[in-house]
Every structure is written in structure tokens, then in C-alpha cells.
C-alpha positions as CSV (number, residue, x, y, z in Angstrom):
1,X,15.8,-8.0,1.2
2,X,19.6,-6.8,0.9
3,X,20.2,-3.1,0.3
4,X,21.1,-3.3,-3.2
5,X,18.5,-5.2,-4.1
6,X,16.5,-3.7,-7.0
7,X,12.7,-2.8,-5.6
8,X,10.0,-3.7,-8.5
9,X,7.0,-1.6,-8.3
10,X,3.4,-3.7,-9.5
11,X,1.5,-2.1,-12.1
12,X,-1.2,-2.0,-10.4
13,X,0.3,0.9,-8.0
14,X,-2.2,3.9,-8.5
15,X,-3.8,6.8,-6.5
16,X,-7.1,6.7,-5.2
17,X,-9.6,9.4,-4.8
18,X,-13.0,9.5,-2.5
19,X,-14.2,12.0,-0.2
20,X,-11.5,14.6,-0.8
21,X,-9.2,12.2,0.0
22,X,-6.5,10.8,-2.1
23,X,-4.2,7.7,-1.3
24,X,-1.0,6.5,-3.2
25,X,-1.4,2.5,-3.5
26,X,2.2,1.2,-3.8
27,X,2.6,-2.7,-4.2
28,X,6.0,-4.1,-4.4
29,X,9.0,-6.3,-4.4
30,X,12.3,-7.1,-4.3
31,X,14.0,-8.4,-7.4
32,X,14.5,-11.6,-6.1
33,X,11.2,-12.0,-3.8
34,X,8.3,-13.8,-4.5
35,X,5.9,-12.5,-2.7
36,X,4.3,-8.5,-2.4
37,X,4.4,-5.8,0.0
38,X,1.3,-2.8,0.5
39,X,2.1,0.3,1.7
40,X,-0.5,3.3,1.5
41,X,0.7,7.0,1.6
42,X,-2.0,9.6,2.4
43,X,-1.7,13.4,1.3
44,X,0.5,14.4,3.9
45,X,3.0,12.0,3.6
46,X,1.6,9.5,6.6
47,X,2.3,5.5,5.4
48,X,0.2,2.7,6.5
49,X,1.8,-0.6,6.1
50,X,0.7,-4.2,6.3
51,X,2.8,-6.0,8.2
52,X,1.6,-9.3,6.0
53,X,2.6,-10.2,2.0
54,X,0.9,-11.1,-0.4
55,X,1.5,-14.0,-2.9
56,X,0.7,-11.5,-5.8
57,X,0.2,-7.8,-6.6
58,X,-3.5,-7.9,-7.5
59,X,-4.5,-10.0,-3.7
60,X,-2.9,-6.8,-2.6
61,X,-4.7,-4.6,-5.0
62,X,-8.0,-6.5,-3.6
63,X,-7.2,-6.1,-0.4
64,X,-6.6,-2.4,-0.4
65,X,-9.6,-1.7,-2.1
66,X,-11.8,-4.2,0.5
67,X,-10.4,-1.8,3.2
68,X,-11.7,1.2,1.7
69,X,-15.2,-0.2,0.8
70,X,-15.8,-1.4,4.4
71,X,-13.9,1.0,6.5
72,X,-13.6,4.4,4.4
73,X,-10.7,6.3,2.7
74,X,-10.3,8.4,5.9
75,X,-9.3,4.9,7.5
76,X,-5.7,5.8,6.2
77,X,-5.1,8.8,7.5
78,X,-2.4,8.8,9.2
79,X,-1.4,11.9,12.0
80,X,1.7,10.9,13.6
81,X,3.5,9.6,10.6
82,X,3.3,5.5,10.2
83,X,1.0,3.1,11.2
84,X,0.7,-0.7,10.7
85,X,-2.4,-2.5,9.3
């Protein structure tokens, strides 16, 4: 993706809330890419990343949500700043 590139954010980014835990789901592109990128920011700023795409924003979406229901919200906490998934 060149730097100039415009990013498009999926409509389906959103916060999620469970355990006293809150998550910011983004999903995105670049202008010109096809395929969709998940990144999950916890409360303190920590990003978890999937190093994978996604051929559209709601597989992404689903995936996400799949991670929480067999893992737990506390699964992206993050304490040292990044992780990958």
C-alpha cells in the first residue's frame, strides 16, 4: 500500500464491550486494495493485528467476534504494546 494511498475504514468498525473490557474493532483498506485488514486496539492503546486478510470486511467482522466467544475479550489485552494474531 503506497503512503499516499487513501485508507477506507469498513462500516462495520465498532467498539466492543464485555467484562469491563472494551475493544476498538477496526477493519480496513487501501483505496486500491481488495482485500481487508483487522486490527484490535484495547483500552490502553495495545493493538493486536492479524497478520492474514480478509477477502471482505464482514469475514473480518466474523472472525473477530469468533475470537471473543471462544477465547474471551481479555484475550486482547495487550501489555507491551503490539501483538500479532
Amino acid at each position: 500500500m503506497e503512503d499516499d494511498a487513501e485508507i477506507i475504514y469498513s462500516p462495520l468498525c465498532r467498539r466492543i464491550k464485555s467484562n469491563r473490557t472494551t475493544v476498538e474493532v477496526l477493519i480496513f483498506r487501501g483505496e486500491d486494495e481488495s482485500d481487508w485488514l483487522l486490527e484490535v486496539e484495547d483500552e490502553s492503546g495495545g493493538s493486536t493485528v492479524w497478520t492474514e486478510t480478509f477477502a471482505s470486511d464482514a469475514a473480518a467482522l466474523e472472525e473477530v467476534m469468533s475470537v471473543i466467544k471462544e477465547e474471551g475479550i481479555e484475550i486482547f489485552l495487550v501489555e507491551d504494546g503490539n501483538t500479532l494474531h
